[in-house]
BALOBA-1460 file (C-alpha; in Angstrom, 3 decimals):
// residues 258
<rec num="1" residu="x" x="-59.252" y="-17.989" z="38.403"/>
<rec num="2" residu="x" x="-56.980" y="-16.217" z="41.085"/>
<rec num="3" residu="x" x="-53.986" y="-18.551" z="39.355"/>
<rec num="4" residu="x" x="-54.650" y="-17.499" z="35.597"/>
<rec num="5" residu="x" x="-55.090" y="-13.638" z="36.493"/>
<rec num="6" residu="x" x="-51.642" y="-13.915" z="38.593"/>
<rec num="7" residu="x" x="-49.839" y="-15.036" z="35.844"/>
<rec num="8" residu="x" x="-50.534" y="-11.708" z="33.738"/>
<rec num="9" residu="x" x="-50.419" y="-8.974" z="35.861"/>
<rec num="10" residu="x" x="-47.676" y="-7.624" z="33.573"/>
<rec num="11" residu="x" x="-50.600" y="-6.799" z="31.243"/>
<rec num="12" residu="x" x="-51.969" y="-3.246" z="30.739"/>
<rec num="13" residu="x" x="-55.273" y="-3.955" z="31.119"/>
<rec num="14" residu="x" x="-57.290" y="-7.247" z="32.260"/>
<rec num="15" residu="x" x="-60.759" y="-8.015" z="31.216"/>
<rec num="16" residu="x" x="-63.005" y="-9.982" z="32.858"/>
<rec num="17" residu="x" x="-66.374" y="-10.724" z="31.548"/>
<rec num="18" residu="x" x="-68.363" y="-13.338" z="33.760"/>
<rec num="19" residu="x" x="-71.796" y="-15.128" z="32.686"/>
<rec num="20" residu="x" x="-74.044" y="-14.227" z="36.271"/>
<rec num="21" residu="x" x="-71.933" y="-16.807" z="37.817"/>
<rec num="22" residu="x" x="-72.881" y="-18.160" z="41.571"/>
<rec num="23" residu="x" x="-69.480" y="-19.048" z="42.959"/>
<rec num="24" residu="x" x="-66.444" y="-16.589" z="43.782"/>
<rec num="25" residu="x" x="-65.674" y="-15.801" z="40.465"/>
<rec num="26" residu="x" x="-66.453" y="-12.196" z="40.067"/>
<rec num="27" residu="x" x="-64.867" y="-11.402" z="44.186"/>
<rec num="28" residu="x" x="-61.371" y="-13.121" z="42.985"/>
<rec num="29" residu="x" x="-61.344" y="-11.284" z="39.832"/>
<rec num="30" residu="x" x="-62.253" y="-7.694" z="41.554"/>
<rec num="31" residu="x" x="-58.938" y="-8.568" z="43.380"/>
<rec num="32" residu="x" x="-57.263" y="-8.746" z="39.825"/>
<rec num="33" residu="x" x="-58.767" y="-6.001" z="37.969"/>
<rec num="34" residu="x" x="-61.969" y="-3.404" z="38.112"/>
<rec num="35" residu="x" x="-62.329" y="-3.947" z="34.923"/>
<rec num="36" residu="x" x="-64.813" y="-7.085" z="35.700"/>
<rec num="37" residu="x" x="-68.538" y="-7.102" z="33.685"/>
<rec num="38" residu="x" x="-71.460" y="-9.746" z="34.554"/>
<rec num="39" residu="x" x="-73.769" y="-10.840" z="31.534"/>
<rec num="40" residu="x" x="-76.123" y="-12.914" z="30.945"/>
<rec num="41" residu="x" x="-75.327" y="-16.390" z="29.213"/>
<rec num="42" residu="x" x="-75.543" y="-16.014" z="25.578"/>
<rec num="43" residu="x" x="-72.774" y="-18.707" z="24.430"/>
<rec num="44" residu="x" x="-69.159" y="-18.160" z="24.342"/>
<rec num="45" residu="x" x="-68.323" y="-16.501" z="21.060"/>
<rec num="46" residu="x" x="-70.901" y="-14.052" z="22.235"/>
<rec num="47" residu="x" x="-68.858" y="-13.355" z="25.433"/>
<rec num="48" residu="x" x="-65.366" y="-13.055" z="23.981"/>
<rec num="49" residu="x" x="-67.049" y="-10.465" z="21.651"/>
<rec num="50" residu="x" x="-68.344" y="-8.342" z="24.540"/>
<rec num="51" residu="x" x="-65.153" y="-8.778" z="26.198"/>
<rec num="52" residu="x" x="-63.093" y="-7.273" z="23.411"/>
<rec num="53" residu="x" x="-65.584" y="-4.453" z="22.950"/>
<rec num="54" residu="x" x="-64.104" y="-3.930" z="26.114"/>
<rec num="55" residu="x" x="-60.591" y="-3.537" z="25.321"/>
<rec num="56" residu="x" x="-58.244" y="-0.289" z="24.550"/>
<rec num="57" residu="x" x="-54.920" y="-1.523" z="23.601"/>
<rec num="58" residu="x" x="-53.349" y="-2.560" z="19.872"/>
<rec num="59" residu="x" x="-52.685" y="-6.629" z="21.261"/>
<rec num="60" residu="x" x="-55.022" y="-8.601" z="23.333"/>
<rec num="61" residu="x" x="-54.595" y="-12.066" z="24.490"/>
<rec num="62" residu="x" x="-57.252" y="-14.044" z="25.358"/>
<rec num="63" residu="x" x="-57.549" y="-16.935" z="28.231"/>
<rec num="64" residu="x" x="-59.308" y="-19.421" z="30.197"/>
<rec num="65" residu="x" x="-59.452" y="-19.404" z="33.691"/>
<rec num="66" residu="x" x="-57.669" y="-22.700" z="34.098"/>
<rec num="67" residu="x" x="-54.839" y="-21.350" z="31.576"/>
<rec num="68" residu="x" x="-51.769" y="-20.075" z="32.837"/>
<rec num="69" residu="x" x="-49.331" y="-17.809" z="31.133"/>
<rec num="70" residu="x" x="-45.443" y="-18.931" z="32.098"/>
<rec num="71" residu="x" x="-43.207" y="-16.301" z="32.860"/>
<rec num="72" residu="x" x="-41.322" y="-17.288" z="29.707"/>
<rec num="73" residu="x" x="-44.034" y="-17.017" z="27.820"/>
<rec num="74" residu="x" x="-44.928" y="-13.498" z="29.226"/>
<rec num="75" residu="x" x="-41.353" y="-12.433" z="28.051"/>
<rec num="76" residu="x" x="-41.866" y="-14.012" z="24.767"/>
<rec num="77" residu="x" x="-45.634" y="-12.064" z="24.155"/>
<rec num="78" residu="x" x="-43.955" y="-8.572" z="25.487"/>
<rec num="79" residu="x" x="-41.029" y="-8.785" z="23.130"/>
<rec num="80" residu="x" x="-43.061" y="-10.025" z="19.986"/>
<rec num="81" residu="x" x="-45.679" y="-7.563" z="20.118"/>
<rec num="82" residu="x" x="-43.005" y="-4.268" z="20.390"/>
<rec num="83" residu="x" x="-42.126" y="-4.546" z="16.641"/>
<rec num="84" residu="x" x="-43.676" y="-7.219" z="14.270"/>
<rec num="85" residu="x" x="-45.953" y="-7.648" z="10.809"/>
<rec num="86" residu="x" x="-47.953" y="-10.186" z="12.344"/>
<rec num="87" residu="x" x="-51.658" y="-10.093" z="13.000"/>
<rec num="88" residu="x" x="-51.555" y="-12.729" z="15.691"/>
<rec num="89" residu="x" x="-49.363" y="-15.277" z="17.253"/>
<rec num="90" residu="x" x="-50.118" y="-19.336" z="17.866"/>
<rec num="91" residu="x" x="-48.737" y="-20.822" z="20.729"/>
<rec num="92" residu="x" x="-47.793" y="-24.248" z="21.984"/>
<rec num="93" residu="x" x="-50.283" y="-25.297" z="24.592"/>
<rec num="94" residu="x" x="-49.630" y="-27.755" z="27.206"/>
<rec num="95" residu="x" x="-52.341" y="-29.328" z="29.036"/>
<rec num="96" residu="x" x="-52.142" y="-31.538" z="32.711"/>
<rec num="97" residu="x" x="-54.916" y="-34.088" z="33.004"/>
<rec num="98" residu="x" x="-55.252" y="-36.026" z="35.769"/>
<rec num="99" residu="x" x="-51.855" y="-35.586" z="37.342"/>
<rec num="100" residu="x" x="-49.935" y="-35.391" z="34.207"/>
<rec num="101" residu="x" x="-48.533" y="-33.389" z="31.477"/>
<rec num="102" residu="x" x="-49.880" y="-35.011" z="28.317"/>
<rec num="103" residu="x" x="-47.657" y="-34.596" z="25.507"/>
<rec num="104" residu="x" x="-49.291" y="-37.093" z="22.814"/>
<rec num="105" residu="x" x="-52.628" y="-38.341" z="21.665"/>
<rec num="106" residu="x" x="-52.940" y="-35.605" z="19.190"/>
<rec num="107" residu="x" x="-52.805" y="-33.057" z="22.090"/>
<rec num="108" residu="x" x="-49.680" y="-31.688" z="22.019"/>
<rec num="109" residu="x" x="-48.262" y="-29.077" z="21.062"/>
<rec num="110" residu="x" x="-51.711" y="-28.029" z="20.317"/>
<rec num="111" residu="x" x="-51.163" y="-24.989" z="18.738"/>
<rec num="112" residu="x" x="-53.585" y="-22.429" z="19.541"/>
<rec num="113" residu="x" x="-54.067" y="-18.512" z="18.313"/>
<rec num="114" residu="x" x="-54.416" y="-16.652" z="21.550"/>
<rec num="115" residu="x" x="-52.461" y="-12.980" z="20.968"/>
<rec num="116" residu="x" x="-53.937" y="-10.971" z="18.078"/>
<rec num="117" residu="x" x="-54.028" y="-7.384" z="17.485"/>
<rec num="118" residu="x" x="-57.317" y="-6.004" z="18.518"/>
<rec num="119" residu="x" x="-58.719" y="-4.743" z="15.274"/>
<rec num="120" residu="x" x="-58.077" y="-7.657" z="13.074"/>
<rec num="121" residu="x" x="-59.613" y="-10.450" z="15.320"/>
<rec num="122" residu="x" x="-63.406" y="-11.239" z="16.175"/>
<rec num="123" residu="x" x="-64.377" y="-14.509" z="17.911"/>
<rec num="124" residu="x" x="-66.728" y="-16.665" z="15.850"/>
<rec num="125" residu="x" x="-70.393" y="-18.027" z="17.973"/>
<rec num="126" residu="x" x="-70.518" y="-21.516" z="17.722"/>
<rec num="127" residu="x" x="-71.916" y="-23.146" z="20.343"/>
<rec num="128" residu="x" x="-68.561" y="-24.998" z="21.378"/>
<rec num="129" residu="x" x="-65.133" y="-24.467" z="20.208"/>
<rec num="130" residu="x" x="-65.654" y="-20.762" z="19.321"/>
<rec num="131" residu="x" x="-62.940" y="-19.996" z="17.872"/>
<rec num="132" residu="x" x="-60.952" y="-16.856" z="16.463"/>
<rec num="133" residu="x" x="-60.986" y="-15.340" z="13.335"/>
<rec num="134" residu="x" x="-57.681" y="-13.136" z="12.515"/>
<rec num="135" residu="x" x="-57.163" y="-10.908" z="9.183"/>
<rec num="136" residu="x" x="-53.577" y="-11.522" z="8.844"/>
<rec num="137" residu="x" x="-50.458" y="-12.986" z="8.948"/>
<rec num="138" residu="x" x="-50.159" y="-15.334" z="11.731"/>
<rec num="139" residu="x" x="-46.803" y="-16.216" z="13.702"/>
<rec num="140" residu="x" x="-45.569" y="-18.861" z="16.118"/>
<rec num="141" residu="x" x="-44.284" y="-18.604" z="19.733"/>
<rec num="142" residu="x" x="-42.149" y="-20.785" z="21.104"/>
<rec num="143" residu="x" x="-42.930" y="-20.850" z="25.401"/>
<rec num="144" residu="x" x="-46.089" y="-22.764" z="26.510"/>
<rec num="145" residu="x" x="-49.567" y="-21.961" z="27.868"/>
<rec num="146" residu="x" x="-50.368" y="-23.971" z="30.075"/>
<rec num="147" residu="x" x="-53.918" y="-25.723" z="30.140"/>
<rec num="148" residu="x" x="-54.872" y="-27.200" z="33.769"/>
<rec num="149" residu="x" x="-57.846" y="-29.141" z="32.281"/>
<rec num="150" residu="x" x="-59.805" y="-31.531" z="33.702"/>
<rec num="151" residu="x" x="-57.775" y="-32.254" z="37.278"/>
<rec num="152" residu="x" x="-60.641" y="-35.291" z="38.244"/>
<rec num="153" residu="x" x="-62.737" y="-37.996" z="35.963"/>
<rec num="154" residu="x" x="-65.799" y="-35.780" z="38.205"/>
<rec num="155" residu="x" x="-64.647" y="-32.975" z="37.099"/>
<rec num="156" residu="x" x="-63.798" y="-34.173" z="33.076"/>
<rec num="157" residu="x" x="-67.855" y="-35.693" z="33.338"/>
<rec num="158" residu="x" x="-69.276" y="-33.059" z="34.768"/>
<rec num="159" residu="x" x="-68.533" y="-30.951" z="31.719"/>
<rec num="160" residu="x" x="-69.431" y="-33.979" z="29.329"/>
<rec num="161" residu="x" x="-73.033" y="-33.906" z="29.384"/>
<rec num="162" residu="x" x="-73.625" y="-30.200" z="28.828"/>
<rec num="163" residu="x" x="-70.388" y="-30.115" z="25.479"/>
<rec num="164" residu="x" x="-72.146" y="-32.941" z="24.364"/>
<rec num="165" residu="x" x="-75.614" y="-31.403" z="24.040"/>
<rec num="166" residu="x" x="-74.638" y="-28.203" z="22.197"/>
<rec num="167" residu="x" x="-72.070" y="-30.057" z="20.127"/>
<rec num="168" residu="x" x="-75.019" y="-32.063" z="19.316"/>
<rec num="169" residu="x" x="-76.938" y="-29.148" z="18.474"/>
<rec num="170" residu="x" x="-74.596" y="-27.116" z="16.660"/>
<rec num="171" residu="x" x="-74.188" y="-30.521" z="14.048"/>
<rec num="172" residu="x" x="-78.196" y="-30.154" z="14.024"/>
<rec num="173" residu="x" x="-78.245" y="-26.555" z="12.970"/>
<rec num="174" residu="x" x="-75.635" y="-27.010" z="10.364"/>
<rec num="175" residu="x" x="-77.821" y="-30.100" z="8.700"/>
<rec num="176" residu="x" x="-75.459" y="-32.498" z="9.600"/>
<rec num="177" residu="x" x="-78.133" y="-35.782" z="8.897"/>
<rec num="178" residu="x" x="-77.286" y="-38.638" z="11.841"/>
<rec num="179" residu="x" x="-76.291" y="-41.526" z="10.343"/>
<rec num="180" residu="x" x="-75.608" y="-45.217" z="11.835"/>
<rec num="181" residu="x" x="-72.287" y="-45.185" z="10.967"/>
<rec num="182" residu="x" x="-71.684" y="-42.450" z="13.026"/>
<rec num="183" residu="x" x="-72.348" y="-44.286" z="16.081"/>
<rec num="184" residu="x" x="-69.974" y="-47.464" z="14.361"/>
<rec num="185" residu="x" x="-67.376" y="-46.007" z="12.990"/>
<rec num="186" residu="x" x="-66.368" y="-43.018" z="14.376"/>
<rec num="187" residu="x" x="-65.854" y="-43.711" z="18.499"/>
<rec num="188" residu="x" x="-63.347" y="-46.543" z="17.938"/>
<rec num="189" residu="x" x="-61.843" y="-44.442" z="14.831"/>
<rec num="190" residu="x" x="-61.040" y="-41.626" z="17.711"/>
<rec num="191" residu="x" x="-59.794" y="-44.029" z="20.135"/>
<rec num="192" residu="x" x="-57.720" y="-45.885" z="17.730"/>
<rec num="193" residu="x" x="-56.172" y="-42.184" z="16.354"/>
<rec num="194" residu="x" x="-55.516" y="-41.266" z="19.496"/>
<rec num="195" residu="x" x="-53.821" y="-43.914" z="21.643"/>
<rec num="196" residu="x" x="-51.984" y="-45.641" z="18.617"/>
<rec num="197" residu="x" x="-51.816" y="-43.150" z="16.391"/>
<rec num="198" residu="x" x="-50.730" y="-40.157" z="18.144"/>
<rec num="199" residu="x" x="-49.126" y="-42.294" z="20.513"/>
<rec num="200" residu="x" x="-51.131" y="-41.265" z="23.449"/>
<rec num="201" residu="x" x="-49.943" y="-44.824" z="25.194"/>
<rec num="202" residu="x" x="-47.120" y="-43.013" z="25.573"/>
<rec num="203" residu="x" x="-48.630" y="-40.779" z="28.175"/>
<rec num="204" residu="x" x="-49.367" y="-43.904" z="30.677"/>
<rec num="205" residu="x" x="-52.533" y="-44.169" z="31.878"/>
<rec num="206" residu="x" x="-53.695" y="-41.188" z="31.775"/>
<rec num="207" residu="x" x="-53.033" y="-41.371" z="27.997"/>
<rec num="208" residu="x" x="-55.797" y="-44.239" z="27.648"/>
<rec num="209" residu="x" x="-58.349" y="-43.126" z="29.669"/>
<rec num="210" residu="x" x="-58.368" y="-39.552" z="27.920"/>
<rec num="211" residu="x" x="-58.593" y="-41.862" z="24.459"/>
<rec num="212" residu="x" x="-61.364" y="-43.618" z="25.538"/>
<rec num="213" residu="x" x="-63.277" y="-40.075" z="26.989"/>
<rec num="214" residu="x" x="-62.385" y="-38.632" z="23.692"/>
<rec num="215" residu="x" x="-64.221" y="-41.696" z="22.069"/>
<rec num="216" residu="x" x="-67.229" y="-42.045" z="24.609"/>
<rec num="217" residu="x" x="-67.817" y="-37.726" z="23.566"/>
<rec num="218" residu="x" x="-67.724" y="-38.510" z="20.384"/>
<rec num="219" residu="x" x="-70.150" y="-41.489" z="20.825"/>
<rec num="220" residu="x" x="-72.276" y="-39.263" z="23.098"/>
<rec num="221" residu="x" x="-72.179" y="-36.604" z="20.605"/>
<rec num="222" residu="x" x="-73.617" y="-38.301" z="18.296"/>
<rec num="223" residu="x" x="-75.982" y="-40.063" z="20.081"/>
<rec num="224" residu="x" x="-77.592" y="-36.373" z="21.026"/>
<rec num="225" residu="x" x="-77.807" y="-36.154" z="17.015"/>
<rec num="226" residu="x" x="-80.010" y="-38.637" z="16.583"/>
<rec num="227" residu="x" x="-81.823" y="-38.324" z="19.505"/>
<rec num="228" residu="x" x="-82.891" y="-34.461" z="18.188"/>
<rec num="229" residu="x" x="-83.505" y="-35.811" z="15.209"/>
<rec num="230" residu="x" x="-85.779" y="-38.551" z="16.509"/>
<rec num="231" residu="x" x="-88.170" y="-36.082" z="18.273"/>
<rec num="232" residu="x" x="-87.750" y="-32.664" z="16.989"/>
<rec num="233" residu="x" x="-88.388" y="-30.107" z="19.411"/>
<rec num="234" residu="x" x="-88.524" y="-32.526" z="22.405"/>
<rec num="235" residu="x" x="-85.428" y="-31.618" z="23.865"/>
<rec num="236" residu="x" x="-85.254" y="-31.024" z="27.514"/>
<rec num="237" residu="x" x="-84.612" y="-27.869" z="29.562"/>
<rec num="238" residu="x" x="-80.552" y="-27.831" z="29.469"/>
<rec num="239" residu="x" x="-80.727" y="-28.807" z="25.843"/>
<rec num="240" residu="x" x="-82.364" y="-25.990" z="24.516"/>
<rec num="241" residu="x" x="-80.905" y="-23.605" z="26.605"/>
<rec num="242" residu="x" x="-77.422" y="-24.879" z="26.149"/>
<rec num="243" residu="x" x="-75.158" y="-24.228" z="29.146"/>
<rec num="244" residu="x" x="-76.710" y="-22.508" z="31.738"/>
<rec num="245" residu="x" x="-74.685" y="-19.320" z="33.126"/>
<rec num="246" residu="x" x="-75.401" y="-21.054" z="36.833"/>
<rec num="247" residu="x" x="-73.494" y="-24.521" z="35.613"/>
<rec num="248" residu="x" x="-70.804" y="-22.926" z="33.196"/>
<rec num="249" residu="x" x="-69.514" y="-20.736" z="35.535"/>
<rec num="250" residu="x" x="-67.939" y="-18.937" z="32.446"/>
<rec num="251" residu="x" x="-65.818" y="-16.159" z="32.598"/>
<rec num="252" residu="x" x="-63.653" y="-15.043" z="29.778"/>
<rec num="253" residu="x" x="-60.642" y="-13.198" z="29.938"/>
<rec num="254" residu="x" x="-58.799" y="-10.867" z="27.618"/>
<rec num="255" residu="x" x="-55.370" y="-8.902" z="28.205"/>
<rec num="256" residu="x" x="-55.058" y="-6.104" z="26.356"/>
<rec num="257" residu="x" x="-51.328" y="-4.986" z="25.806"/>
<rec num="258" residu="x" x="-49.542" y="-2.056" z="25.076"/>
């Protein structure tokens, strides 16, 4: 946390909203910025919303906490936004797993739309991979973000069980019917894309074992899906609560500029 707010104190305003979080989340970010709010866990769409209720500037840029903005980067943002006819800007996000810079498998560049001006963006709810919705034409920078992701296989796992259930439940709410096939085809299909493919043996190890995660998600994923289906309404605890605010330890960040 104390890492990703660093890296932008050249913003005019930092926003920190944080989901009743048990660890040292909300101290470190006091340290940051007093613009820091605590609310209760209602999924992350819901949270990036709040957070840009929040905001007073024309550009915000949204983060992670284990996202980093390079000093490059910062120059690039600060320059773009001062005259442009964009709505938002994509960048090229680079992500370190396990030791190492991962620049295949389908995860690199891995363009992502992070800057947008404030009034033409709104963050979708879905119960994983929110994503963001801009009105507008939509550039490309060229500097990184960087993405310290999952740092140990703990680490990587203890995130897997609790994506996998809401993924699982967000296919359920959109009707998505489980099918065998599912379970056949598409888990080797993901390995296959992404360590042949994509080229994600080019990454060494760590290449292969993210491959096979990627596969074993999607095989969990799916898994869940049938599993809901199987026994309607027999879900337990974490499952129909979805990430708990105690677990998630969310916080989501937004830097509004000029």
């Amino acid at each position: 946390m104390g890492d990703c707010l660093a890296s932008v104190q050249w913003a005019d305003q930092i926003v920190v909203v944080d989901a009743e979080s048990e660890d040292e989340t909300v101290r470190i970010a006091r340290e940051y910025t007093p613009h820091v709010f605590v609310q209760p866990w209602e999924g992350f769409g819901a949270a990036k919303n709040f957070a840009l209720q929040q905001c007073d500037r024309e550009w915000v840029l949204w983060l992670d906490a284990d996202e980093r903005v390079t000093p490059e980067l910062a120059e690039e943002i600060q320059k773009n936004v001062r005259s442009t006819d964009c709505a938002g800007f994509e960048m090229p996000r680079l992500a370190y797993f396990l030791g190492r810079w991962i620049r295949h498998g389908g995860w690199y560049p891995g363009w992502v739309l992070r800057l947008f001006r404030r009034n033409a963006g709104k963050f979708n709810e879905k119960k994983v991979h929110e994503g963001l919705v801009v009105q507008g034409k939509i550039g490309r920078l060229r500097n990184h973000l960087l993405h310290y992701t999952d740092r140990t296989i703990a680490h990587y796992f203890n995130k897997f069980n609790r994506y996998t259930s809401l993924a699982a439940q967000q296919l359920d709410e959109e009707n998505v019917r489980f099918h065998l096939r599912d379970l056949l085809f598409r888990p080797p299909y993901m390995f296959l894309r992404m360590y042949f493919l994509k080229r994600g043996f080019l990454d060494g190890l760590q290449g292969f074992i993210l491959a096979a995660f990627s596969a074993s998600y999607v095989l969990a994923k799916y898994a869940k899906l049938w599993e809901i289906q199987r026994h309607p309404g027999q879900q337990g605890p974490e499952a129909r609560r979805g990430i708990s605010s105690e677990n998630a330890r969310v916080s989501e960040k937004l830097m509004p500029l000029n």
